[in-house]
C-alpha positions as CSV (number, residue, x, y, z in Angstrom):
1,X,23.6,-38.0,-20.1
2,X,24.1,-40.7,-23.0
3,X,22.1,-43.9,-21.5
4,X,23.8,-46.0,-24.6
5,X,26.7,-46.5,-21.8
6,X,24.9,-47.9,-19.2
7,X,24.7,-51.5,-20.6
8,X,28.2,-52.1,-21.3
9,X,29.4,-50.0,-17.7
10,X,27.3,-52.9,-16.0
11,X,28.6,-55.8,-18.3
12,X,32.6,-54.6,-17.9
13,X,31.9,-53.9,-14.1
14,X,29.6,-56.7,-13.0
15,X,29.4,-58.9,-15.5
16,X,28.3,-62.2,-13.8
17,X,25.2,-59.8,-12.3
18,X,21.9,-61.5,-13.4
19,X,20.4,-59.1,-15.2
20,X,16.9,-59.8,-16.9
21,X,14.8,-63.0,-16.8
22,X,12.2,-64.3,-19.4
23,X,10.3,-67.3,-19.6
24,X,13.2,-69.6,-19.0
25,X,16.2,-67.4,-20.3
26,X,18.7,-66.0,-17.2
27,X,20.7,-63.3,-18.8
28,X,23.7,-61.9,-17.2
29,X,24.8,-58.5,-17.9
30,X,27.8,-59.7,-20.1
31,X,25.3,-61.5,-21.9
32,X,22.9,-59.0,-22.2
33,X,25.4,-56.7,-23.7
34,X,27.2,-58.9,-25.8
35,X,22.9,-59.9,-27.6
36,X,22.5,-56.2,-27.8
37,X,25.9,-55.1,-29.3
38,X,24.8,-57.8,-32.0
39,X,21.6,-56.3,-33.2
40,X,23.2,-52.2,-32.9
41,X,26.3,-53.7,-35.2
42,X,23.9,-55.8,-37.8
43,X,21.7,-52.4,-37.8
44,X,24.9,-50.9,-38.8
45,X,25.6,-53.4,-41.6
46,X,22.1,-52.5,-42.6
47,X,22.8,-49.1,-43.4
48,X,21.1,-47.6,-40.5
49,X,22.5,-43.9,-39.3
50,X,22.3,-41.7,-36.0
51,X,18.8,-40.4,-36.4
52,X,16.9,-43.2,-38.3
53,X,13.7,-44.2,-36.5
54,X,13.5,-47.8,-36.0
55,X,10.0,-48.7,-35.5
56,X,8.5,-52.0,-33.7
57,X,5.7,-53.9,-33.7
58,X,6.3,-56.4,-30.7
59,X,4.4,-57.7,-27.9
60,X,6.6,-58.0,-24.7
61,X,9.5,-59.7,-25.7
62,X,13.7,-60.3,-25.3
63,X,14.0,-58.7,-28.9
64,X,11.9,-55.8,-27.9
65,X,14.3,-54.9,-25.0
66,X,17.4,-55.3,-26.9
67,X,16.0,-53.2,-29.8
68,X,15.7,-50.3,-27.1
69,X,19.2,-50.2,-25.7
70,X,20.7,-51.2,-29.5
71,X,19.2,-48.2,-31.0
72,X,20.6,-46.0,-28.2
73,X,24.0,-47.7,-28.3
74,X,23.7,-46.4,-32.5
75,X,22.1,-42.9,-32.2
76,X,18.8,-44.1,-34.1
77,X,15.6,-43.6,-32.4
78,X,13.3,-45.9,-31.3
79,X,9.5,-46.1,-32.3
80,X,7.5,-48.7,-29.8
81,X,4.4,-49.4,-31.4
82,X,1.0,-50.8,-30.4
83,X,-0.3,-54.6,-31.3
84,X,-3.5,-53.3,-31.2
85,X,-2.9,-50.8,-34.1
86,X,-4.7,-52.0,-37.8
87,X,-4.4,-50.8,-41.2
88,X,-4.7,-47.6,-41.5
89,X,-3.6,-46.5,-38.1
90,X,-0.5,-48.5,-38.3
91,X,0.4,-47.0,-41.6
92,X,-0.6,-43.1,-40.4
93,X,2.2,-44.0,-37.1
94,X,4.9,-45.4,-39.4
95,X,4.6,-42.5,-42.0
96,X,4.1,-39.8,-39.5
97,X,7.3,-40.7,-37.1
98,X,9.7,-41.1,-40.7
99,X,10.3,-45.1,-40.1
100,X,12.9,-46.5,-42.1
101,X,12.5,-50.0,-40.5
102,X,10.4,-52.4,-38.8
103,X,10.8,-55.0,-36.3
104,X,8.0,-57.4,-35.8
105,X,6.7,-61.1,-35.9
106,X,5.3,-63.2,-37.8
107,X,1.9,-62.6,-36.1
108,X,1.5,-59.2,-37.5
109,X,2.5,-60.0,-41.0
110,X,-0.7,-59.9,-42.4
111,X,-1.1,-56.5,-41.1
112,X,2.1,-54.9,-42.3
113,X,1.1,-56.6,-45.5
114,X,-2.6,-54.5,-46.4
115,X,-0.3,-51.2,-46.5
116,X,3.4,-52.7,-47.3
117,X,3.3,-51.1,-50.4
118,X,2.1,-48.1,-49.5
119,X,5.1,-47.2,-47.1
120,X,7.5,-45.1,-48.9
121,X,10.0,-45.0,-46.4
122,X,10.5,-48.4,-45.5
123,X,13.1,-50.3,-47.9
124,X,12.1,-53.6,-48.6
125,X,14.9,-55.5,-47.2
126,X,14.5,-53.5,-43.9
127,X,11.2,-55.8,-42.5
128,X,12.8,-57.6,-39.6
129,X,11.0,-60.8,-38.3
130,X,12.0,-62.1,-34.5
131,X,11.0,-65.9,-35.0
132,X,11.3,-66.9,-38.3
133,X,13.1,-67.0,-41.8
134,X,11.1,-68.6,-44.4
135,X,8.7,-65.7,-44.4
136,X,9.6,-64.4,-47.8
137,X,10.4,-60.1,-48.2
138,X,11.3,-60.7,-44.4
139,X,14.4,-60.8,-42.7
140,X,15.1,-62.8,-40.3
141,X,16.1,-60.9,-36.5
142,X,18.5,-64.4,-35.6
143,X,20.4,-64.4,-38.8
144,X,21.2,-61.2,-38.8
145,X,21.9,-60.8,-35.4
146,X,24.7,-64.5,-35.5
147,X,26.5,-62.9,-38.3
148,X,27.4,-59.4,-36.5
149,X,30.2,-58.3,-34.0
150,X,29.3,-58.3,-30.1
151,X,31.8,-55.5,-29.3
152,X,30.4,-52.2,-28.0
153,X,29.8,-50.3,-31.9
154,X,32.7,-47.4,-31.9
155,X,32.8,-44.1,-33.6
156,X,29.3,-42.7,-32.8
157,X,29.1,-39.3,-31.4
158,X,25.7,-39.1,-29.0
159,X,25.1,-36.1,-27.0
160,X,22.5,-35.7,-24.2
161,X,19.9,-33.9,-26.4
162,X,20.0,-36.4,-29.5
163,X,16.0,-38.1,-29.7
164,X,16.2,-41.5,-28.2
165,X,12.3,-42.6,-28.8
166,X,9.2,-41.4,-30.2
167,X,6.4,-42.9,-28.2
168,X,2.8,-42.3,-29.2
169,X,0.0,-41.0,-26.8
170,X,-2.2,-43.4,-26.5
171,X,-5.3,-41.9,-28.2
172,X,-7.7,-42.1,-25.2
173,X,-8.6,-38.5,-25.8
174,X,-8.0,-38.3,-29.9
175,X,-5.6,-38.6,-32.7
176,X,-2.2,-40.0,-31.3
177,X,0.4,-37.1,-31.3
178,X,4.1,-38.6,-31.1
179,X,6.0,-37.8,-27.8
180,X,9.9,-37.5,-28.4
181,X,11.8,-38.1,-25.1
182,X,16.2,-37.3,-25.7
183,X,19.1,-39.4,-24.0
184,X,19.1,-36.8,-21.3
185,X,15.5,-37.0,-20.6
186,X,15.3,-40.6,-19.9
187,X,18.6,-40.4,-18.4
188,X,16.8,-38.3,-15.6
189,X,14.0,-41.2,-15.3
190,X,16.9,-43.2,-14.2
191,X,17.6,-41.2,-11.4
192,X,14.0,-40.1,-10.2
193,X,13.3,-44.2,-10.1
194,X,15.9,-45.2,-8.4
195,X,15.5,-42.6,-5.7
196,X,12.0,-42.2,-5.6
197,X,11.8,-45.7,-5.2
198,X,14.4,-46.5,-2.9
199,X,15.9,-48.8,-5.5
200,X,19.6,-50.7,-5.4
201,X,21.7,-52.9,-7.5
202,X,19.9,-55.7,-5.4
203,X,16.3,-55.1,-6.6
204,X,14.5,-57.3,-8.0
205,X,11.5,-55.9,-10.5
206,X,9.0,-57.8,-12.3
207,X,7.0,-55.8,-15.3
208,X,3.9,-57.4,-16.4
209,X,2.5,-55.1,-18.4
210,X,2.9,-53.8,-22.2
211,X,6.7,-52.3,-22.8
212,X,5.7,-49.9,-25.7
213,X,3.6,-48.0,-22.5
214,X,5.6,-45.3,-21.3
215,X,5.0,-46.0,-17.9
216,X,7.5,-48.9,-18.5
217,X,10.4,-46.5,-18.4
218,X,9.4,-45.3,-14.7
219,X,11.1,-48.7,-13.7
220,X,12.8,-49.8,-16.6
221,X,15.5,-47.2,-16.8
222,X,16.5,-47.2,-13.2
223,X,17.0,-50.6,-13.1
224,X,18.9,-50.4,-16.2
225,X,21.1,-47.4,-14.5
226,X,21.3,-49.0,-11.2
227,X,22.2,-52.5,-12.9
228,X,19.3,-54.4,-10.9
229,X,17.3,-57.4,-11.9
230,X,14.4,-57.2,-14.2
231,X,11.7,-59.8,-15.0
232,X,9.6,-59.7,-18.1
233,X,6.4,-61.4,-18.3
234,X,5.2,-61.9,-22.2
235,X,1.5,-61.1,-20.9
236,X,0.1,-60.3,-17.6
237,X,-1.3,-63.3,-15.6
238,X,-2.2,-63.2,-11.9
239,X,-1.5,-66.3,-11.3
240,X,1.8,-66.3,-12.8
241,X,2.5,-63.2,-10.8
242,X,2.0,-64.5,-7.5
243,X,4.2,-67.3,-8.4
244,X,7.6,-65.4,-9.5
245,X,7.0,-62.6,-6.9
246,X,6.9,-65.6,-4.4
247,X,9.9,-67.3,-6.2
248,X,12.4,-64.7,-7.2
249,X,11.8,-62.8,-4.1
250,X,10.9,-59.3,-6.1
251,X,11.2,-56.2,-4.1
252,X,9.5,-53.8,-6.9
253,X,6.8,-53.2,-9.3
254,X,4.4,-51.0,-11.2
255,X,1.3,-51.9,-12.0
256,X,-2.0,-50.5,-13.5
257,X,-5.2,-50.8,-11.4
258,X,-6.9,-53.6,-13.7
259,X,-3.6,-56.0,-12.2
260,X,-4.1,-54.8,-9.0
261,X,-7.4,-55.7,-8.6
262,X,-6.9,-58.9,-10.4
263,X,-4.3,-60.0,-8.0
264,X,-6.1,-59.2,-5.0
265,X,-9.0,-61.3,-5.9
266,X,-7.1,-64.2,-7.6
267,X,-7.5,-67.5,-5.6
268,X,-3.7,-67.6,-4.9
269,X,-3.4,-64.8,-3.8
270,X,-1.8,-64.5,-0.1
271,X,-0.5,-61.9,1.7
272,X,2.9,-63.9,2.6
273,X,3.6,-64.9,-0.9
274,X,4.1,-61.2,-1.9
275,X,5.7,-60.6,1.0
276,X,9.1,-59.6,-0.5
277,X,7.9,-56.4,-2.1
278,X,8.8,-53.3,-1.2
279,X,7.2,-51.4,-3.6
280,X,3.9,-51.7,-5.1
281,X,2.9,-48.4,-7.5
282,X,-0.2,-47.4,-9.2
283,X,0.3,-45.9,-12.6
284,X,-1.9,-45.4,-15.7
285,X,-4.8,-44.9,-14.0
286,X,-6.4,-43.9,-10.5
287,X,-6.9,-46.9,-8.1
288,X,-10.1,-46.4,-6.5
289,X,-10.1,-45.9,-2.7
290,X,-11.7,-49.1,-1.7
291,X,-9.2,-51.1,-3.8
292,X,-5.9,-49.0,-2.3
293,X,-7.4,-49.4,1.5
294,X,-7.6,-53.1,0.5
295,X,-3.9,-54.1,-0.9
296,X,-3.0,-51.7,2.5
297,X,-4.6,-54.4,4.4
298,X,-2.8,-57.6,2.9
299,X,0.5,-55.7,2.2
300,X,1.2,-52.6,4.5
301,X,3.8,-50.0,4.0
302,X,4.4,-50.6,0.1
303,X,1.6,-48.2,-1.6
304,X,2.8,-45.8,-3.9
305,X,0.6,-43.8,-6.7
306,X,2.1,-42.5,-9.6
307,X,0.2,-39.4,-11.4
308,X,1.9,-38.6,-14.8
309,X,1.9,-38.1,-18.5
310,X,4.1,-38.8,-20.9
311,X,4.6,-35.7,-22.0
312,X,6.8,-35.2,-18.6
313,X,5.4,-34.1,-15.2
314,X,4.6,-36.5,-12.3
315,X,4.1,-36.3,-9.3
316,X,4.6,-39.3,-6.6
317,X,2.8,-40.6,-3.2
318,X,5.5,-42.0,-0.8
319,X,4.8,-45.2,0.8
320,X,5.3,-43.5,4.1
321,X,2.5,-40.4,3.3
322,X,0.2,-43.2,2.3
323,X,-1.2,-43.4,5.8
324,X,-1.9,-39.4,6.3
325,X,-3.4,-38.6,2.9
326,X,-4.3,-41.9,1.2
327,X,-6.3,-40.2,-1.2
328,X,-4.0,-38.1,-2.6
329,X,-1.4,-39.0,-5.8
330,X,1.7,-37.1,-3.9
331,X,3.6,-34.4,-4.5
332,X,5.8,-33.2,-7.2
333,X,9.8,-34.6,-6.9
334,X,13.2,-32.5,-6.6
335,X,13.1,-29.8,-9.0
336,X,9.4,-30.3,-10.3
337,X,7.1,-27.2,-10.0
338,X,3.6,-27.3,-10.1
339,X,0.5,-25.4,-10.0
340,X,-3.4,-25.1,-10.2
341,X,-5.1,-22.8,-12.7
342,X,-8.1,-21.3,-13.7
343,X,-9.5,-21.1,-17.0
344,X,-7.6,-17.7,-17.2
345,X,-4.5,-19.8,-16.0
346,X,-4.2,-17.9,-13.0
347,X,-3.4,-20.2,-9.7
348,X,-6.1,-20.9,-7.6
349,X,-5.7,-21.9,-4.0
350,X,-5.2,-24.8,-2.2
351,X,-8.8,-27.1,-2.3
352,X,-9.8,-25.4,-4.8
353,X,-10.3,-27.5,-8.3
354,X,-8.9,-26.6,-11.8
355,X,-6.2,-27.9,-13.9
356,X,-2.7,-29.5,-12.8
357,X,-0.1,-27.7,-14.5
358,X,3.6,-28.8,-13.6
359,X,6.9,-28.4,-15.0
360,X,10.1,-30.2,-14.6
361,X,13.3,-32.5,-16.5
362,X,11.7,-35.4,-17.7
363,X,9.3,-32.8,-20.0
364,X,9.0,-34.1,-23.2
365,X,11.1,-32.0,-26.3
366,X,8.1,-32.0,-28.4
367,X,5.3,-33.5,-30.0
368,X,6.6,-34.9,-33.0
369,X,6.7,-32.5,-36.0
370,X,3.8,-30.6,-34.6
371,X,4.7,-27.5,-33.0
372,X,1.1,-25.9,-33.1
373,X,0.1,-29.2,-30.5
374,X,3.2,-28.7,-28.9
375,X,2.5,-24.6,-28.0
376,X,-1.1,-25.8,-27.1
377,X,0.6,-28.2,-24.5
378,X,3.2,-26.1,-23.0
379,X,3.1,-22.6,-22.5
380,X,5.7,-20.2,-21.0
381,X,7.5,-24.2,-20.1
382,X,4.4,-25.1,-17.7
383,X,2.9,-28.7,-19.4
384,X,-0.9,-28.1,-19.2
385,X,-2.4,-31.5,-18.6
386,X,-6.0,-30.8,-19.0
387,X,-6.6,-32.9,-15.8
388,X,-8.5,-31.4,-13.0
389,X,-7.3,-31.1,-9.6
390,X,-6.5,-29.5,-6.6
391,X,-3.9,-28.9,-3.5
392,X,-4.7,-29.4,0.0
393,X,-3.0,-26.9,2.6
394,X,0.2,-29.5,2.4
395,X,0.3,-28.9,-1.1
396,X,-0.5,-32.9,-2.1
397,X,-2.0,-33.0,-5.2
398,X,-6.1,-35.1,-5.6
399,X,-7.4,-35.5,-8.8
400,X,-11.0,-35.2,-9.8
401,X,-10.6,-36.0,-13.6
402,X,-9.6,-35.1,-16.7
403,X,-11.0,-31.9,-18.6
404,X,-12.7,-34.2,-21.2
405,X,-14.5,-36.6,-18.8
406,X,-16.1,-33.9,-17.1
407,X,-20.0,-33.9,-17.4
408,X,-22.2,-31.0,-17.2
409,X,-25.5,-32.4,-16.4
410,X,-28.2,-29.9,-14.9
411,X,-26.0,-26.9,-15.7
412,X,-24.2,-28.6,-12.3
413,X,-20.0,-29.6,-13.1
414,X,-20.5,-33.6,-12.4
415,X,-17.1,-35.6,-12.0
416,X,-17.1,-39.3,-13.0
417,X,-14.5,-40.3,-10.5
418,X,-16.5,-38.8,-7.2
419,X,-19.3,-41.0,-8.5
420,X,-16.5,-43.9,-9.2
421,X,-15.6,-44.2,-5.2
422,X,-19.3,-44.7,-4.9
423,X,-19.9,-47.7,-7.2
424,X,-16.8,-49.4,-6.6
425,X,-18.3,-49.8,-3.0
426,X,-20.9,-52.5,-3.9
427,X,-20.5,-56.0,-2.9
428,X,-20.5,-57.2,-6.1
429,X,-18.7,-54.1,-8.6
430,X,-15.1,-55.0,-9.0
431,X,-14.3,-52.5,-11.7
432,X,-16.6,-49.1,-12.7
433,X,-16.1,-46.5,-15.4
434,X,-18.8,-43.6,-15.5
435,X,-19.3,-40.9,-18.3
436,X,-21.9,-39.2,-19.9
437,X,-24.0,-39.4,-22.5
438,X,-26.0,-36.7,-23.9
439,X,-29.2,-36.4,-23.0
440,X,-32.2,-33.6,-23.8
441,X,-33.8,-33.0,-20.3
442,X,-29.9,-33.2,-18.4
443,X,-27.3,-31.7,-21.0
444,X,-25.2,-35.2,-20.0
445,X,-26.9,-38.1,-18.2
446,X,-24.1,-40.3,-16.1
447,X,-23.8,-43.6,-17.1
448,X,-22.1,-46.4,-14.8
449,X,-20.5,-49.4,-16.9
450,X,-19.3,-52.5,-14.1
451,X,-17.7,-55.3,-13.9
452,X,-18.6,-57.9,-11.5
453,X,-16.6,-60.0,-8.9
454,X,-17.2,-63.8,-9.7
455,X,-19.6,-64.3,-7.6
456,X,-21.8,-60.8,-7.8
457,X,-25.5,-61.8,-9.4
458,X,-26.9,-58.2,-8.9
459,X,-28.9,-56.7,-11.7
460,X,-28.3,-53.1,-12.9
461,X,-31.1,-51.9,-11.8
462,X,-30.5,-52.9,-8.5
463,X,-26.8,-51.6,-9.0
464,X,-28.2,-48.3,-10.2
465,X,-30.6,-47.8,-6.9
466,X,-28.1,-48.8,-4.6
467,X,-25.4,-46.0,-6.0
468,X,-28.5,-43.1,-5.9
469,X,-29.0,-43.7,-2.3
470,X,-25.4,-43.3,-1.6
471,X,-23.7,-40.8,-3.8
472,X,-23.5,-37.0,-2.3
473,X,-26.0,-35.0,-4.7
474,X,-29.2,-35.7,-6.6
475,X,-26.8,-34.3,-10.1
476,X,-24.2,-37.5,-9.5
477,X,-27.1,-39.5,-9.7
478,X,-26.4,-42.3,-12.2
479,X,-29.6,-43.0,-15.2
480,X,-27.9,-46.7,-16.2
481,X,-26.0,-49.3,-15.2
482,X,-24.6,-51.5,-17.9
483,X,-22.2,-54.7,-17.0
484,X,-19.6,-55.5,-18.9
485,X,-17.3,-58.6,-19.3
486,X,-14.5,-56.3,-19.3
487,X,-13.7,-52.7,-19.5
488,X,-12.1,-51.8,-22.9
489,X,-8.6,-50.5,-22.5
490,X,-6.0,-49.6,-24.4
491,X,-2.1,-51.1,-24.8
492,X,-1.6,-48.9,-21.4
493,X,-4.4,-50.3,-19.7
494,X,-6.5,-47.1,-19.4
495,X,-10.2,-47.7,-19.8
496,X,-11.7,-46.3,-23.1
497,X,-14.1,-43.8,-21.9
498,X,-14.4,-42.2,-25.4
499,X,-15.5,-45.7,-27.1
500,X,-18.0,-46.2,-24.6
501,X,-19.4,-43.0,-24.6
502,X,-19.7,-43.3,-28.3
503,X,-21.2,-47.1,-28.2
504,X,-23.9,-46.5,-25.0
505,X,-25.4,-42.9,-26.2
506,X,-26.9,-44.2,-29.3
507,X,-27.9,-47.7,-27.1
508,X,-28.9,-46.4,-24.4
509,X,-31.1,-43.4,-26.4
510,X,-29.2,-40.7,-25.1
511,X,-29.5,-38.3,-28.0
């Protein structure tokens, strides 16, 4: 269960096997191997020991990749860190997972420099740049990289249960706790992928969005395992997309709604230029009804929807079940339990709501150094998710939100994403978020923040009316309407429910 092998099994076995492409760089396996081998044996050189956490601070990127398989290849542990981090939240990350090193470039330098000074742990000769070498009190990635071996390093002792990453929740909900995930636990994402999936050696995946999101190992590592094709996109483009799906003839990918949604409505878009894919999933977030019924249109027979958190329990809807319960986010793989409480964490019974609770291999070891959050997350081994759910009599699993979304307006339980399906139903809405925001007659008053397609001209007002006539009770009733340019989101691409809440209530005079 040691996934440092995987790389250099694929590079003595099939080495002429294309195996990642990047702007205009084709990598074969033997090359691949022979790049990452280079970085594991200059960290070596460095000083760098089984155990060290090697933190980056990279948008999506060759060095970024090699960084994750050189680590493994060493014993050290990989930290993926957000661009979006500042400051003070960059520094709180590097000091809380025990960093000894960074990897970034040059277009974070001036963040790294506010708190250099301030980070104990971090020798000075151990800030790495990737595209550059007259930055001074930086090293450069190339340099050091040309002068090492490129033979597999030799003498390292990993076992299945060593850390292989910390990688930190992404905060939608509060202060980022760090998620540790071992060899043998991403070792099992291999195999769930590539079965789940229906993967092979002769897939061909393209990843679009940010590689630090854990959702990047769902596909990553079973193409890694399997020793398929992977295509890396720096940033996501729609555009772009459309172009290398219909070039490269990709079979598989994993997207987040916002891309979805983007690609459907893009002026290139066309049903036959996609039509190599054999696998389009949801993941991060939930895909709204109307926009899943719509990509089954263009592109039947490829939907799947992944429900899952980092911490380690998923569950999967099957192309094939899409058809019979399209609503629904599947059903829990081989050896995955899971179950429905009550606030007494009693299970409830099938269609009834209350929180998903699941168990299963990929569960994460801990939250880094913080065993109080990790006995508040699992509990007898069941991860409670705090998201709110419920069974139907086939045991597929429908979400109705998190715990924390949840509004209580009228004394009446009011979830967002009921009132969501609604909104996302007018002409003109192409993406909705609703929350609350407090209010002194309701408790909570539901607010509705929209985007618009290109071409929508309605006014909120108008948005707002057209929602109350339509949604199922007078307590889903939605008091504003504000449209957006864009939904804020994190790295993952979740929308920041928190931040808007926060922004609108004092706006919108809801305290």
């Amino acid at each position: 269960m040691d996934i440092s092998t995987l790389l250099s099994r694929h590079a003595r076995y099939r080495p002429d096997k294309l195996a990642l492409i990047i702007d205009d760089h084709r990598l074969t396996y033997r090359e691949y191997n022979r790049n990452v081998n280079r970085l594991a044996n200059a960290m070596l050189d460095m000083g760098v020991q089984k155990g060290d956490k090697i933190a980056t601070l990279l948008p999506n990127c060759m060095e970024l990749l090699e960084t994750y398989w050189a680590v493994s290849k060493i014993g050290a542990v990989v930290v993926p860190l957000s661009t979006l981090l500042l400051g003070k939240g960059l520094k709180s990350l590097l000091d809380d997972s025990d960093a000894v090193m960074v990897i970034t470039s040059s277009a974070f330098v001036d963040t790294l420099e506010q708190i250099r000074q301030e980070l104990a742990n971090i020798p000075s000769d151990r800030f790495i740049l990737i595209d550059g070498n007259d930055t001074p009190g930086y090293r450069d990635y190339h340099d050091l990289t040309a002068a090492a071996g490129d033979l597999d390093p030799v003498g390292i002792d990993i076992d299945g249960d060593d850390m292989f990453n910390i990688v930190y929740s992404s905060g939608t909900t509060g202060q980022p706790k760090g998620i540790v995930h071992t060899h043998r636990i991403r070792s099992y994402y291999c195999n769930l992928g590539a079965t789940a999936f229906r993967m092979t050696p002769e897939s061909v995946f393209i990843h679009t969005g940010a590689l630090v999101f854990n959702g990047a190992f769902v596909t990553l590592m079973p193409c890694l395992f399997l020793g398929a094709t992977y295509i890396l996109h720096r940033q996501f483009d729609a555009a772009e997309f459309i172009r290398t799906v219909a070039e490269e003839k990709v079979t598989h990918t994993i997207m987040v709604p916002a891309q979805i949604i983007a690609i459907m409505h893009h002026e290139d878009f066309a049903p036959e230029a996609l039509s190599s894919l054999e696998m389009i999933c949801n993941v991060g977030a939930p895909l709204h009804q109307e926009h899943k019924d719509e990509l089954n249109r263009h592109l039947p027979g490829r939907i799947y929807d992944l429900y899952g958190l980092t911490e380690g329990f998923l569950t999967i809807l099957d192309k094939n079940d899409f058809d019979a319960k399209p609503g629904s986010v599947g059903v829990p793989p081989p050896f995955y339990e899971m179950r429905i409480t009550d606030e007494k964490r009693q299970e409830v019974p099938p269609g009834e709501v209350g929180e998903i609770v699941g168990r299963g291999p990929i569960m994460m070891s801990e939250y880094y150094k913080r065993p109080d959050l990790t006995r508040e997350a699992v509990i007898d081994g069941w991860l409670y998710t705090g998201d709110m759910g419920y069974v139907d009599e086939d045991g597929f699993l429908y979400l109705v939100d998190r715990k924390k979304d949840m509004m209580i307006s009228g004394g009446v339980n009011v979830y967002p994403k009921d009132i969501e399906e609604v909104v996302v139903r007018h002409p003109d809405v192409m993406e909705v978020a609703v929350f609350g925001i407090p209010s002194e007659k309701w408790g909570e008053a539901p607010v509705a923040a929209v985007t618009l397609v290109e071409s929508g001209k309605a006014a909120p007002d108008e948005i707002r009316v057209w929602i109350n006539e339509r949604v199922g009770a007078k307590f889903q009733r939605i008091q504003h309407v504000v449209i957006l340019d864009e939904l804020p989101r994190n790295i993952a691409g979740k929308v920041l429910k928190r931040v808007m809440r926060d922004e609108f209530a004092e706006k919108l005079g809801g305290k």
